[in-house]
C-alpha positions in Angstrom: 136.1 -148.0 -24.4 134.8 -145.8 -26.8 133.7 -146.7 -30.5 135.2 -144.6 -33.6 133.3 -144.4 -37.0 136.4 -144.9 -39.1 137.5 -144.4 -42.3 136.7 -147.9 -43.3 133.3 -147.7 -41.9 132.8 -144.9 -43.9 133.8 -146.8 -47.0 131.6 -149.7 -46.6 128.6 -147.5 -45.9 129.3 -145.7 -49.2 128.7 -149.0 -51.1 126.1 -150.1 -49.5 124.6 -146.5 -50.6 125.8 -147.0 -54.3 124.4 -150.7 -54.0 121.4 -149.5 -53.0 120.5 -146.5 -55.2 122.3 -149.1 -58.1 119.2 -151.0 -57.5 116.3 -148.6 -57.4 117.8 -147.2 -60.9 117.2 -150.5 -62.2 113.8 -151.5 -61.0 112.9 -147.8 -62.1 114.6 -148.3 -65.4 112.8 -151.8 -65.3 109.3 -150.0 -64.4 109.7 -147.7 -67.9 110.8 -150.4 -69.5 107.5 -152.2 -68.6 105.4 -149.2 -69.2 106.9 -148.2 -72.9 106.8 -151.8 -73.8 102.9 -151.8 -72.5 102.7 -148.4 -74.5 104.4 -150.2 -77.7 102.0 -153.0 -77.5 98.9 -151.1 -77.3 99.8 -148.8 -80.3 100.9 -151.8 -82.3 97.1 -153.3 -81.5 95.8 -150.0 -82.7 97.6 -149.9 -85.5 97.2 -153.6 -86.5 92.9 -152.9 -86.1 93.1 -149.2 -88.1 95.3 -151.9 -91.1 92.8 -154.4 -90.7 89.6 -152.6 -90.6 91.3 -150.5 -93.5 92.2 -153.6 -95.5 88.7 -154.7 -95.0 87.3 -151.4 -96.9 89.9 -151.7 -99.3 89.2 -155.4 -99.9 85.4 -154.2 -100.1 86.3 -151.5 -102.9 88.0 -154.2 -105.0 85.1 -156.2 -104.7 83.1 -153.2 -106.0 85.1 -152.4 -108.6 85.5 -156.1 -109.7 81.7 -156.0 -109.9 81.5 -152.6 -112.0 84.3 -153.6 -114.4 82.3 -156.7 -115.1 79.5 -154.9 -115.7 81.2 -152.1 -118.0 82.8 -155.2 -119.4 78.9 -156.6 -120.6 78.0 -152.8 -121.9 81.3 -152.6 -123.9 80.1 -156.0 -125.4 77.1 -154.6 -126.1 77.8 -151.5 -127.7 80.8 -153.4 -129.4 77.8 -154.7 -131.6 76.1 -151.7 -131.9 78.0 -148.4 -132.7 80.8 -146.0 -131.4 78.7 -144.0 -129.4 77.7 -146.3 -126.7 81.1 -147.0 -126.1 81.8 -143.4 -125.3 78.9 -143.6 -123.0 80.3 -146.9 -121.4 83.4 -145.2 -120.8 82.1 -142.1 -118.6 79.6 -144.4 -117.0 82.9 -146.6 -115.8 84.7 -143.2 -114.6 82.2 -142.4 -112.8 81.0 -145.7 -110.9 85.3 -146.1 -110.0 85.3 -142.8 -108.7 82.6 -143.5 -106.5 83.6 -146.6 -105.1 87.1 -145.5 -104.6 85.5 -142.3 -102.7 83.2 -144.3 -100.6 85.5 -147.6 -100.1 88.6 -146.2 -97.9 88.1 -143.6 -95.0 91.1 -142.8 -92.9 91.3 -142.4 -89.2 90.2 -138.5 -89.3 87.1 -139.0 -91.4 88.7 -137.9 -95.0 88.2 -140.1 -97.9 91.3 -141.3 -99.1 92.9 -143.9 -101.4 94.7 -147.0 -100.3 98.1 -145.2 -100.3 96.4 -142.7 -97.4 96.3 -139.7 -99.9 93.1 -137.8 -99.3 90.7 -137.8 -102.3 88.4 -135.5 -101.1 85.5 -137.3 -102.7 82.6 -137.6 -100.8 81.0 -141.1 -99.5 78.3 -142.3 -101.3 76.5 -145.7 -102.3 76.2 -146.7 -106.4 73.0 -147.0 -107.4 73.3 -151.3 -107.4 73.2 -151.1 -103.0 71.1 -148.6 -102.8 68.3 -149.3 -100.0 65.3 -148.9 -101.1 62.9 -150.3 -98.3 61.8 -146.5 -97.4 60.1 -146.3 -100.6 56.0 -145.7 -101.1 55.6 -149.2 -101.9 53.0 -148.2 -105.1 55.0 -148.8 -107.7 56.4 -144.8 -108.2 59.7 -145.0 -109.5 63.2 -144.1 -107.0 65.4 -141.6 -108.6 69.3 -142.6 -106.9 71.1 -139.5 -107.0 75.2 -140.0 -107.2 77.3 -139.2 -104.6 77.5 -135.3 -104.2 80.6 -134.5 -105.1 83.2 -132.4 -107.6 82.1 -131.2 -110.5 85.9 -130.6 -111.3 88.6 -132.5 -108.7 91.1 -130.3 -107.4 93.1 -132.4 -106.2 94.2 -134.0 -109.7 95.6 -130.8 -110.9 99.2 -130.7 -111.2 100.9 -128.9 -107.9 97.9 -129.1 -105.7 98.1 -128.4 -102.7 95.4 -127.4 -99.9 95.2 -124.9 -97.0 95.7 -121.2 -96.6 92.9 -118.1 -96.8 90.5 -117.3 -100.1 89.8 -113.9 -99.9 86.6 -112.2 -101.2 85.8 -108.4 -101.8 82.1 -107.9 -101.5 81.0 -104.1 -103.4 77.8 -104.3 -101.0 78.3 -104.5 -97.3 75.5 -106.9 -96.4 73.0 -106.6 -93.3 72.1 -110.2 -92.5 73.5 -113.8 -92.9 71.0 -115.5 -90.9 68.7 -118.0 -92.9 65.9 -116.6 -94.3 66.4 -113.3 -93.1 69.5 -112.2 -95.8 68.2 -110.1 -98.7 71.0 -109.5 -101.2 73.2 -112.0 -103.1 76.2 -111.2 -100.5 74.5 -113.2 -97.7 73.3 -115.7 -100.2 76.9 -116.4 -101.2 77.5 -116.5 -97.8 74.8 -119.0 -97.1 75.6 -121.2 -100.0 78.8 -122.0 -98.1 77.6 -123.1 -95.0 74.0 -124.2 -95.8 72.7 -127.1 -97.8 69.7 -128.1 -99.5 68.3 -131.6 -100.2 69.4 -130.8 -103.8 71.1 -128.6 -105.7 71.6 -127.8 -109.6 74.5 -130.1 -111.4 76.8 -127.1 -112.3 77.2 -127.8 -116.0 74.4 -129.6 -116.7 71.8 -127.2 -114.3 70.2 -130.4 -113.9 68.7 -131.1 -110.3 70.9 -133.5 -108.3 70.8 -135.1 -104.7 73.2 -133.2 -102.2 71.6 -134.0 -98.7 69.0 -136.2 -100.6 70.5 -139.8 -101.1 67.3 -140.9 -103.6 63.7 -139.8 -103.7 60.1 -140.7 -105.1 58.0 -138.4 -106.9 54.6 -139.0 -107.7 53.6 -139.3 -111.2 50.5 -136.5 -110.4 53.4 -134.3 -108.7 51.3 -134.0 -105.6 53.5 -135.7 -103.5 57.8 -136.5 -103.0 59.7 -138.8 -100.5 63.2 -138.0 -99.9 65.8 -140.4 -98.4 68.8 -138.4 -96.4 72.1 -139.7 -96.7 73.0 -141.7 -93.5 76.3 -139.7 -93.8 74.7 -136.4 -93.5 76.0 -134.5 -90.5 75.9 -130.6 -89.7 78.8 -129.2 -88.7 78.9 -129.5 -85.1 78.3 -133.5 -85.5 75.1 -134.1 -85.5 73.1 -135.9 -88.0 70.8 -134.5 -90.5 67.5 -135.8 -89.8 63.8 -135.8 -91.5 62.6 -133.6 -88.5 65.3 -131.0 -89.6 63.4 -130.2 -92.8 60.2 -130.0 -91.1 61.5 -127.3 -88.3 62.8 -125.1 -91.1 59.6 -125.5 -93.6 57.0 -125.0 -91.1 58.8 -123.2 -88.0 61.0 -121.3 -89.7 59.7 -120.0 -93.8 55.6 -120.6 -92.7 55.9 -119.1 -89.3 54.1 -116.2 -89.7 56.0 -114.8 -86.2 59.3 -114.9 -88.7 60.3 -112.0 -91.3 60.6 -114.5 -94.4 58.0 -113.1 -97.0 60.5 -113.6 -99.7 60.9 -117.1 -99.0 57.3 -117.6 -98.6 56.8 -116.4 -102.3 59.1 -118.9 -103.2 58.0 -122.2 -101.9 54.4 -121.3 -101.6 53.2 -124.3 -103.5 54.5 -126.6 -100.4 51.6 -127.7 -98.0 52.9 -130.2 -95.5 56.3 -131.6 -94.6 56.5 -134.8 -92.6 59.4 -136.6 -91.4 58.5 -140.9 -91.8 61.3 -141.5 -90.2 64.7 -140.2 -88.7 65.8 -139.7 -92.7 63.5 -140.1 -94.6 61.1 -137.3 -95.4 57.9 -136.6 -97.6 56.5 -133.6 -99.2 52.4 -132.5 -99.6 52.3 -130.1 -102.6 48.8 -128.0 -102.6 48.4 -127.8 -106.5 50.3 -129.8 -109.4 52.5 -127.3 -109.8 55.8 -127.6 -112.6 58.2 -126.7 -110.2 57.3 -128.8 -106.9 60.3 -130.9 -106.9 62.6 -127.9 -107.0 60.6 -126.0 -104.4 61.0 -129.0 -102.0 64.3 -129.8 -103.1 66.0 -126.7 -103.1 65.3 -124.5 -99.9 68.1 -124.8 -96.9 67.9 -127.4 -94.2 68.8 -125.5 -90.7 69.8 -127.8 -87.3 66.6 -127.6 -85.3 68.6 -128.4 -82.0 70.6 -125.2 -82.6 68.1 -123.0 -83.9 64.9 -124.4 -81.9 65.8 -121.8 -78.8 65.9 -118.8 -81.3 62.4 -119.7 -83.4 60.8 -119.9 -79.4 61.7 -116.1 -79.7 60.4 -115.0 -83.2 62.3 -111.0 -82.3 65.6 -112.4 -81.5 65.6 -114.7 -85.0 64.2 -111.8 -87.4 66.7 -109.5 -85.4 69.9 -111.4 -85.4 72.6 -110.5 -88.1 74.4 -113.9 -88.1 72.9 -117.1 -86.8 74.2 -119.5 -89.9 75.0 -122.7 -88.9 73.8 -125.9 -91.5 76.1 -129.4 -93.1 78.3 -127.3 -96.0 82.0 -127.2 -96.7 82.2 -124.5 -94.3 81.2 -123.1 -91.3 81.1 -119.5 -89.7 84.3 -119.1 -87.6 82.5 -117.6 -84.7 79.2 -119.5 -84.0 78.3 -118.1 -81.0 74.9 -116.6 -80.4 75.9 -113.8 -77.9 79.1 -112.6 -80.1 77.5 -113.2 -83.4 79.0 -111.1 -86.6 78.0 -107.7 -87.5 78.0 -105.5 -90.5 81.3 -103.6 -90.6 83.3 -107.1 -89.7 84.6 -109.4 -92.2 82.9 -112.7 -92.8 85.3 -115.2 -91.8 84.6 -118.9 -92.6 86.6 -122.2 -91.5 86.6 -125.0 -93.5 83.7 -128.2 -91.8 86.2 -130.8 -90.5 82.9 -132.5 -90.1 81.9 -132.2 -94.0 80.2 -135.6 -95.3 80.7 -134.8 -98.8 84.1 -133.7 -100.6 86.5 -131.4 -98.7 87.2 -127.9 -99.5 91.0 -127.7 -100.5 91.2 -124.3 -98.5 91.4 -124.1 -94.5 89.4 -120.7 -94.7 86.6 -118.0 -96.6 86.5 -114.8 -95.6 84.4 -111.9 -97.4 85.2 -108.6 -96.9 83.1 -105.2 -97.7 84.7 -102.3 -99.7 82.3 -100.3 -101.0 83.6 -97.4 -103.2 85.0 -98.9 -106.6 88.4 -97.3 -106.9 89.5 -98.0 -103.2 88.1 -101.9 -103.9 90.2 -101.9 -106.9 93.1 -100.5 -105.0 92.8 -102.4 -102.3 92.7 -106.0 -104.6 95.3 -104.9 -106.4 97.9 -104.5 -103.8 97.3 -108.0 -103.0 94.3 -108.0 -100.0 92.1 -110.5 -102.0 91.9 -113.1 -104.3 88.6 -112.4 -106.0 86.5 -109.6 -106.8 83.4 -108.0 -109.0 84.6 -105.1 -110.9 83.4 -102.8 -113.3 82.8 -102.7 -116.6 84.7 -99.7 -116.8 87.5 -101.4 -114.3 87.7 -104.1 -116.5 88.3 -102.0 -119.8 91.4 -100.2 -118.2 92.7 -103.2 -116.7 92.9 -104.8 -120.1 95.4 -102.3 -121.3 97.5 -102.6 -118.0 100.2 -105.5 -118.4 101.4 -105.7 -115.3 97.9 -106.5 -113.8 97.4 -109.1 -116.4 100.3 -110.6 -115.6 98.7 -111.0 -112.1 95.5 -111.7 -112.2 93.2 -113.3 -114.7 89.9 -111.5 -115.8 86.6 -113.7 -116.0 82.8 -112.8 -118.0 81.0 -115.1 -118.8 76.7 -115.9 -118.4 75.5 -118.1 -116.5 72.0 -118.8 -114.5 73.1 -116.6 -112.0 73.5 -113.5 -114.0 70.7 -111.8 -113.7 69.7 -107.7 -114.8 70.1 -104.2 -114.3 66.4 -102.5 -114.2 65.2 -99.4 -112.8 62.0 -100.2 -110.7 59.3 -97.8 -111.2 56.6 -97.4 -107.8 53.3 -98.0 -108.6 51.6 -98.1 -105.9 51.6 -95.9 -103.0 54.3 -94.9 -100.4 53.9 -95.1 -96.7 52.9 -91.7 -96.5 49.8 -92.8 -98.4 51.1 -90.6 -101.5 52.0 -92.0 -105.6 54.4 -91.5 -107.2 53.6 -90.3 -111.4 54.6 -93.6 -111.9 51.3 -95.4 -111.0 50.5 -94.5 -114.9 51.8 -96.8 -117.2 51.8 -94.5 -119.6 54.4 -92.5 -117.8 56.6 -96.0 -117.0 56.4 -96.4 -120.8 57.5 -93.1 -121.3 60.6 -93.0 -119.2 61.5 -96.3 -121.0 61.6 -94.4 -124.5 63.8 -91.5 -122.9 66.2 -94.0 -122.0 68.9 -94.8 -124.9 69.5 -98.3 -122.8 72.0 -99.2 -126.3 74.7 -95.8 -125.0 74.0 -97.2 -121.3 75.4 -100.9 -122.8 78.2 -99.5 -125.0 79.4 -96.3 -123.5 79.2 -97.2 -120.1 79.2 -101.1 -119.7 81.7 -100.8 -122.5 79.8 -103.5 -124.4 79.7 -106.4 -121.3 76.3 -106.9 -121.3 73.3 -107.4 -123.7 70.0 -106.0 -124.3 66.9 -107.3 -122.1 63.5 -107.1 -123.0 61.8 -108.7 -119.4 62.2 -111.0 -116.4 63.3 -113.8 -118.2 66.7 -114.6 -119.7 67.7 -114.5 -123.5 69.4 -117.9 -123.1 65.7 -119.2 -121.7 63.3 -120.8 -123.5 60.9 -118.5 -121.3 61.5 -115.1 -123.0 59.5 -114.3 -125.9 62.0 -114.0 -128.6 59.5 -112.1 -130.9 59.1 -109.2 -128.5 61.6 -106.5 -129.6 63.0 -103.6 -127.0 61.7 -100.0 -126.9 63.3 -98.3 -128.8 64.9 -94.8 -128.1 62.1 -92.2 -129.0 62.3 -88.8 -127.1 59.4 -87.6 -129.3 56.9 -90.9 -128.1 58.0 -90.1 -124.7 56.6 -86.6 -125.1 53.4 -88.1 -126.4 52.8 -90.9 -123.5 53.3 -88.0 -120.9 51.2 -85.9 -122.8 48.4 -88.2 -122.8 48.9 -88.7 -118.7 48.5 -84.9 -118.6 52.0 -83.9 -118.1 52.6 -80.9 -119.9 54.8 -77.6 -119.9 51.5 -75.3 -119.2 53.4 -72.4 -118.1 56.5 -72.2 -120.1 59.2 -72.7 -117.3 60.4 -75.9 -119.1 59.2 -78.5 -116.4 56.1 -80.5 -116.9 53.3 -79.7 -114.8 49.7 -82.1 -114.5 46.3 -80.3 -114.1 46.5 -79.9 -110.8 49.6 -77.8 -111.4 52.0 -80.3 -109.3 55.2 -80.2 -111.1 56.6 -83.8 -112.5 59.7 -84.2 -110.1 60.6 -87.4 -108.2 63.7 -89.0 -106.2 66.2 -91.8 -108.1 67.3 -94.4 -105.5 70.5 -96.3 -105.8 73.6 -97.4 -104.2 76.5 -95.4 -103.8 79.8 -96.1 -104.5 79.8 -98.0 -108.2 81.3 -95.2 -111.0 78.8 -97.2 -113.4 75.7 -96.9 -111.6 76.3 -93.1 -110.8 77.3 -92.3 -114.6 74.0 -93.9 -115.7 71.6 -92.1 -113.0 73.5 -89.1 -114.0 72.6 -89.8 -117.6 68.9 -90.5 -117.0 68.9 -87.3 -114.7 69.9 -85.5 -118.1 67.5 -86.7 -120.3 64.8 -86.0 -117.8 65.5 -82.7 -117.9 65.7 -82.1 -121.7 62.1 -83.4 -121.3 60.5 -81.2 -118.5 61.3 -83.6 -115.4 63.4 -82.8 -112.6 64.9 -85.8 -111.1 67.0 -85.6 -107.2 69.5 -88.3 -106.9 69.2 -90.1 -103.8 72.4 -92.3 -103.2 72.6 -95.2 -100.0 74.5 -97.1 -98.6 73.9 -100.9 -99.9 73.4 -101.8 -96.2 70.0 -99.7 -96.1 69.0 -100.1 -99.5 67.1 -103.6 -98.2 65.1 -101.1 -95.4 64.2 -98.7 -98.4 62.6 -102.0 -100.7 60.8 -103.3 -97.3 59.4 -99.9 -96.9 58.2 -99.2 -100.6 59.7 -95.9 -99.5 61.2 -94.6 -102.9 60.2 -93.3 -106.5 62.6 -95.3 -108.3 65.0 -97.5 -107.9 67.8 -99.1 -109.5 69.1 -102.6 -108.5 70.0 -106.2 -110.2 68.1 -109.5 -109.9 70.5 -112.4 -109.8 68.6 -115.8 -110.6 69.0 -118.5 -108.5 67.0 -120.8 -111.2 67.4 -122.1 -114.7 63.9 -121.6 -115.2 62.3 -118.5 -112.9 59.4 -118.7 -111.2 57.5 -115.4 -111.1 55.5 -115.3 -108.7 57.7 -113.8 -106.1 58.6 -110.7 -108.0 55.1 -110.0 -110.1 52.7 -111.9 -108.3 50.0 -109.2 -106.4 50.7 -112.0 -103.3 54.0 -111.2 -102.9 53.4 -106.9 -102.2 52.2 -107.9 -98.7 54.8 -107.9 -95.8 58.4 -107.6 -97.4 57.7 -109.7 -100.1 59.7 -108.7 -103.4 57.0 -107.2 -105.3 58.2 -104.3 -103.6 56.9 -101.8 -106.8 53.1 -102.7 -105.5 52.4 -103.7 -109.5 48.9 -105.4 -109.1 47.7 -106.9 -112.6 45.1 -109.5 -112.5 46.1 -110.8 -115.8 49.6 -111.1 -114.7 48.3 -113.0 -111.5 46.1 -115.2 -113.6 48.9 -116.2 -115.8 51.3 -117.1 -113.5 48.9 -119.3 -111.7 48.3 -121.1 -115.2 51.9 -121.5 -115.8 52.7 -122.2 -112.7 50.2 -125.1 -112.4 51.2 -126.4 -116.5 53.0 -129.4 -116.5 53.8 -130.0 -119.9 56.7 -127.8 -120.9 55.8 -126.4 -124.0 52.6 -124.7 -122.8 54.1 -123.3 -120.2 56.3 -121.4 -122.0 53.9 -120.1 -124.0 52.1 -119.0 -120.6 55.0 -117.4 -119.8 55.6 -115.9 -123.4 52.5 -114.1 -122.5 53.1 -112.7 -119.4 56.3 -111.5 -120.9 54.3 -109.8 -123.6 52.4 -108.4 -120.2 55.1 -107.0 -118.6 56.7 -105.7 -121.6 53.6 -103.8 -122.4 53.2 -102.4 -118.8 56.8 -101.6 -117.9 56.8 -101.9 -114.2 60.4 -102.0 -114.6 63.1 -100.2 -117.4 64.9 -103.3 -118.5 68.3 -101.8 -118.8 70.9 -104.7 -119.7 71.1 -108.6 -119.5 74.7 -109.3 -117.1 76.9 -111.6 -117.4 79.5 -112.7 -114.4 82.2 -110.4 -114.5 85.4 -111.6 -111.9 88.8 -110.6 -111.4 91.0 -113.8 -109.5 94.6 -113.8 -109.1 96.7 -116.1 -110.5 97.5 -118.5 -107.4 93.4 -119.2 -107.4 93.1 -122.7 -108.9 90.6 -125.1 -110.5 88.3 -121.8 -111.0 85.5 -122.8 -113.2 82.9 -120.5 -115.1 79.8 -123.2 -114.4 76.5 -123.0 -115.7 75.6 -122.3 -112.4 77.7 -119.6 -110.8 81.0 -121.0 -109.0 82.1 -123.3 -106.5 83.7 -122.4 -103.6 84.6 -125.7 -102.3 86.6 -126.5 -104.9 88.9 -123.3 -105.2 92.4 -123.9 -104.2 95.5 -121.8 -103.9 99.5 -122.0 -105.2 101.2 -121.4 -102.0 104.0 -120.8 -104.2 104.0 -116.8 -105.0 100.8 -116.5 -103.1 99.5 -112.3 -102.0 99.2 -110.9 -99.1 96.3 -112.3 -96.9 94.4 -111.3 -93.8 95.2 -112.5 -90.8 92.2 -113.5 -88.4 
């Protein structure tokens, strides 16, 4: 008898099948079920510790401000009683004490500051000066300056329409050679630097007062031979890791006072500082060598480098003096490419990210990049079809642009003086060249003498169309330093025929060019840097009145990027250039100091006066702040006398920005670049990375 599979076997088979596979689908379905609940709970636990912990800090800011607005309530009580301007003063101390505590009460879950609606602030943590530890103090009795919070001068984010991200663009005149700490020597890699690189303080803006950035408080001793510095526990460079005591040390006494490192400049500036030593992981104290007036600022002031990234580098002195871009610190920003073995080089923009890991108030823009264009016209061109947001024009650019509506209607135009501002000079040699020969200019008769050829007032009004201001010597107008009785020299071809006459410069042979006894003819080479119409109409003016006088002058133009080689060198005649301060009050000693000719330091026209040595030792070292400037009244009286430099014009900030650049102030102290932000509505052309 055989067996069939039938029809009806077939059937039941098929839904025993369906049963079956009905059944997996359903523990499977259960299985998901399970997991996506399990996934549901966990987030839900997340969530519920992020709103408690959250509620926590809020609940803590409350308390805070509770406790401030009971206190502001006791001031208002008192200066109820007293008069009108105390309650001003309440006020402002209130605004400021709620910001704080608002900024340092409520973090979200990436880091940013924010309020307790989850808006981002931007304001930096900080503590108010009533929970401020204070158990790292010197306990002798020497008072503990708390420093508020680093953070906005002015707030971005409270202007109307804010919004953050997208590219500020910056066209640099001068193509810079270095970035690295310590090695840059132009203001181009110290604008760079002040992005990415921070200080234990830094200059309040408006007030150019000195303020806490890295530094949380601090002691100074009442005989200024000694200051402890508290780090802020929130201080963190930009790769995570926290800014430590030891930090400070490395780049004091490893990096500026190794004498394996090219940093002769820096070494003239914070030569006063004997001995850094951390006390513990943040907290840090300062050994000073003399009483000096400026200690504070020398220890406060110089930038902290990471010693676990730099440490390998400073081991090889050669590959740290000849690296072009190893700059990495705590700042708002950071270099986009940090690596060592593809670092950046000069042709390449400069392209900066915004520090996701900032402690302190967060840049509104995602990136910084600075770009070189070095003739004028093609910069101006370039800007004005939209491939920056800022630049430095002109004086002449500025003039034209005035009278051109449809630029105005695009960009605003920006002068104004601040600390940074700085002057144009031509910087006579006086000492010799490293072929071992000097140039006529060793004489100060002769430096006086090219002074009086010069008519510096046609420089200021023909040429920097009146944007500038006359100068009479290395300190500002604005500052009580300068010696407001000293008057400038005035334009006098007929004296400068007399000074040279007197160094033996004459016409002996009647050929119209001056000639000294030994019969050498009075020629020499004017240095400068191509590219900027002003600078070549003015050495083109001075080449002129040289030779109405009997002197043939060669113009030497170079690029900006060897112009630092040229200074290092003392290989020139003359040169022209512009100091930009980086001080309210400048210190001298690192540009007419006989200490700072040696190496590279910035004394680079060898003037050696032991009066002017002597004096800026004796300022230097006077506290009181009345005779010091009288110190440094005299050593202006000095340098007026001896002319190591022509004094051509005092500067003020000159800035083209577009209009979708927002919250651009003109501080006392130069600009801010964390605090820039851009309209994304009509926004220019940008670069893409």
């Amino acid at each position: 008898m055989q067996n069939r599979f039938g029809i009806k076997d077939f059937v039941i088979v098929l839904l025993m099948l369906i049963v079956l596979v009905m059944q997996a689908l359903t523990m499977l379905a259960s299985d998901r079920e399970y997991g996506e609940r399990q996934k549901t709970d966990s987030a839900l636990t997340k969530s519920n510790a992020v709103v408690t912990t959250t509620m926590q800090r809020f609940d803590d800011s409350v308390k805070k401000l509770s406790s401030e607005i009971d206190e502001f309530s006791n001031i208002v009580d008192g200066a109820l009683r007293q008069n009108n301007e105390q309650i001003v003063a309440a006020l402002t101390t209130l605004s400021g004490r709620i910001d704080a505590v608002i900024a340092s009460g409520v973090r979200t879950s990436d880091g940013t500051p924010s309020n307790a609606d989850g808006i981002s602030l931007g304001d930096g943590p900080g503590l108010s000066r009533a929970n401020v530890d204070t158990s790292w103090a010197r306990e002798d009795g020497t008072e503990v300056t708390i420093s508020e919070p680093w953070t906005y001068s002015s707030n971005p984010r409270r202007d109307p329409g804010y919004t953050a991200g997208g590219e500020f663009v910056e066209i640099f005149e001068g193509q810079p050679r270095k970035i690295t700490p310590y090695r840059f020597s132009d203001v181009y890699g110290r604008r760079v630097n002040d992005a990415i690189i921070e200080s234990l303080g830094w200059y309040d803006p408006t007030e150019l007062t000195v303020r806490g950035r890295l530094a949380e408080a601090w002691q100074y001793a009442d005989d200024g031979m000694w200051l402890r510095v508290k780090i802020r526990d929130e201080a963190i460079f930009s790769d995570g890791t926290p800014v430590e005591a030891h930090d400070v040390a490395f780049t004091f006494h490893d990096v500026i006072f190794n004498p394996q490192i090219e940093a002769d400049r820096d070494r003239s500036v914070y030569y006063n500082i004997d001995k850094v030593t951390p006390i513990s992981n943040k907290v840090v104290e300062f050994t000073f060598k003399n009483t000096n007036s400026d200690n504070l600022e020398q220890a406060m002031l110089f930038r902290v480098m990471p010693e676990h990234y730099y440490r390998e580098f400073i081991d090889t002195p050669n590959t740290f003096n000849n690296s072009n871009g190893l700059t990495m610190g705590s700042g708002p920003f950071r270099l986009a490419n940090l690596d060592p073995n593809n670092q950046w080089a000069p042709g390449q923009d400069i392209r900066l990210v915004r520090n996701e890991n900032y402690w302190g108030p967060t840049p509104p823009v995602d990136r910084l990049r600075f770009r070189v264009i070095s003739d004028g016209q093609a910069r101006l061109t370039a800007y004005s079809n939209g491939q920056g947001d800022m630049m430095r024009p002109s004086a002449d650019q500025i003039m034209r642009k005035r009278e051109d509506q449809s630029f105005k209607d695009r960009f605003d135009e920006r002068v104004w003086y601040n600390m940074r501002g700085g002057y144009a000079f031509i910087a006579w040699q006086t000492g010799e060249k490293p072929d071992g020969t000097t140039t006529p200019f060793a004489d100060q008769r002769v430096r006086l003498a090219m002074t009086h050829l010069i008519d510096r007032d046609r420089i200021i009004r023909d040429i920097s169309y009146g944007l500038a201001r006359p100068r009479t010597g290395p300190f500002s107008s604005t500052s009580k330093q300068s010696n407001s009785d000293i008057e400038p020299w005035p334009y006098d071809m007929d004296r400068a025929k007399e000074l040279l006459a007197e160094a033996g410069w004459t016409d002996t042979d009647g050929d119209n060019v001056l000639e000294n006894e030994e019969g050498d003819e009075f020629e020499f080479e004017f240095t400068y840097s191509n590219g900027q119409e002003s600078t070549e109409r003015t050495v083109s003016y001075i080449g002129e009145q040289c030779a109405k006088i009997g002197i043939r002058m060669k113009k030497n133009p170079i690029d900006w990027a060897i112009m630092t080689t040229k200074l290092n060198t003392r290989e020139f005649d003359c040169i022209t250039l512009a100091w930009s301060a980086s001080k309210p009050e400048s210190d001298p000693n690192q540009l007419w100091h006989s200490d700072s000719i040696e190496g590279q330091g910035d004394n680079f026209t060898q003037w050696n006066n032991p009066e002017a040595d002597r004096l800026i030792d004796i300022g230097s070292q006077t506290v009181d702040f009345d005779e010091r400037m009288a110190v440094w009244h005299q050593l202006h009286e000095l340098i007026h006398q001896e002319q190591p430099y022509t004094f051509l014009m005092e500067l003020p900030w000159r800035r083209f920005t577009t209009k979708e650049t927002k919250n651009f102030k003109e501080y006392n102290s130069g600009i801010e670049y964390h605090e820039f932000w851009k309209d994304s509505s009509g926004m220019g052309e940008t670069l893409s990375p």
